[in-house]
C-alpha positions in Angstrom: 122.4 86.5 163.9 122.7 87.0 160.2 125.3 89.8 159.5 125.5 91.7 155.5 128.7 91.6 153.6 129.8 94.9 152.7 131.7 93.1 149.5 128.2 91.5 148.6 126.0 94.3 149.1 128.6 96.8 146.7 129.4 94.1 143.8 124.6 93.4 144.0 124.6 97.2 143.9 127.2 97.1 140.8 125.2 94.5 139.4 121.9 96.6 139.4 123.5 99.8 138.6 125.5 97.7 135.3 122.1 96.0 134.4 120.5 99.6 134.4 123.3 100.8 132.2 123.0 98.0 130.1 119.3 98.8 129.4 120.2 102.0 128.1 122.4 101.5 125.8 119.9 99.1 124.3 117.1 101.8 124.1 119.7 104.3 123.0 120.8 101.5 120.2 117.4 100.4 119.1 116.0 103.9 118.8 119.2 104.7 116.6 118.4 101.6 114.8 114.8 102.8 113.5 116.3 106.5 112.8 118.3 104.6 109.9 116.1 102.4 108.8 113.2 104.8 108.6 115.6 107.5 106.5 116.8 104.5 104.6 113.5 103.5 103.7 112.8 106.9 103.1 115.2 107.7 100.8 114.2 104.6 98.4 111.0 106.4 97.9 108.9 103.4 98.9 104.8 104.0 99.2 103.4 103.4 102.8 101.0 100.9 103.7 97.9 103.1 103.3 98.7 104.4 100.2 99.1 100.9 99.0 96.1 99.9 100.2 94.5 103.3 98.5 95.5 102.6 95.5 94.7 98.8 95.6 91.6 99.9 96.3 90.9 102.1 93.0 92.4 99.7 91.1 89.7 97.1 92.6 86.6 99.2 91.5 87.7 99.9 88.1 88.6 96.3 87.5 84.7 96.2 88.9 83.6 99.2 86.9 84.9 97.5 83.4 83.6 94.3 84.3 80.1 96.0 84.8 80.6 98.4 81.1 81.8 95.1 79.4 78.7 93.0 80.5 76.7 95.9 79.6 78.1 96.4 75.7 77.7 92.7 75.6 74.6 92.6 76.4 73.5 95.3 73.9 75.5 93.5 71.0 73.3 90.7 71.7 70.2 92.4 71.4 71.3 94.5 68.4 70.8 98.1 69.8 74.0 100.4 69.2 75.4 101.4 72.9 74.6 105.4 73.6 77.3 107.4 73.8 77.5 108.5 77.2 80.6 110.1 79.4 82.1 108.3 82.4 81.0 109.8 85.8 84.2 110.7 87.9 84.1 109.8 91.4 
């Protein structure tokens, strides 16, 4: 005949009930945590990721864009022809 321990059963329900508890305060904590650092991080006017990448990308086709216009006025110095003058396209 197995019989339960009142003094086991209350300090495994203490046990559960602390360990609940415990996982609380850590959600509480790390939610808290990112609140900061996100107004931190806010406050040090930093650019997000996609604006980054935005940018990073113009940047890339211009780079691409002069490389194409310096080929291009090289190529008609070489043949002897002045360049027309034409306006850049905005896109």
């Amino acid at each position: 005949m197995q019989t339960r321990n009142k003094i086991l059963d209350d300090f495994s329900q203490l046990m559960t009930n602390a360990m609940g508890v415990a996982q609380g305060a850590r959600d509480e904590a790390e939610t808290a945590m990112k609140g900061w650092i996100d107004r931190w991080l806010a406050d040090r006017d930093l650019v997000t990721r996609e604006e980054f990448d935005a940018v990073r990308a113009m940047a890339q086709k211009a780079r691409e864009e002069n490389a194409a216009l310096l080929a291009r006025i090289e190529a008609l110095e070489a043949s002897g022809k002045k360049p027309a003058r034409t306006t850049a396209k905005k896109s």
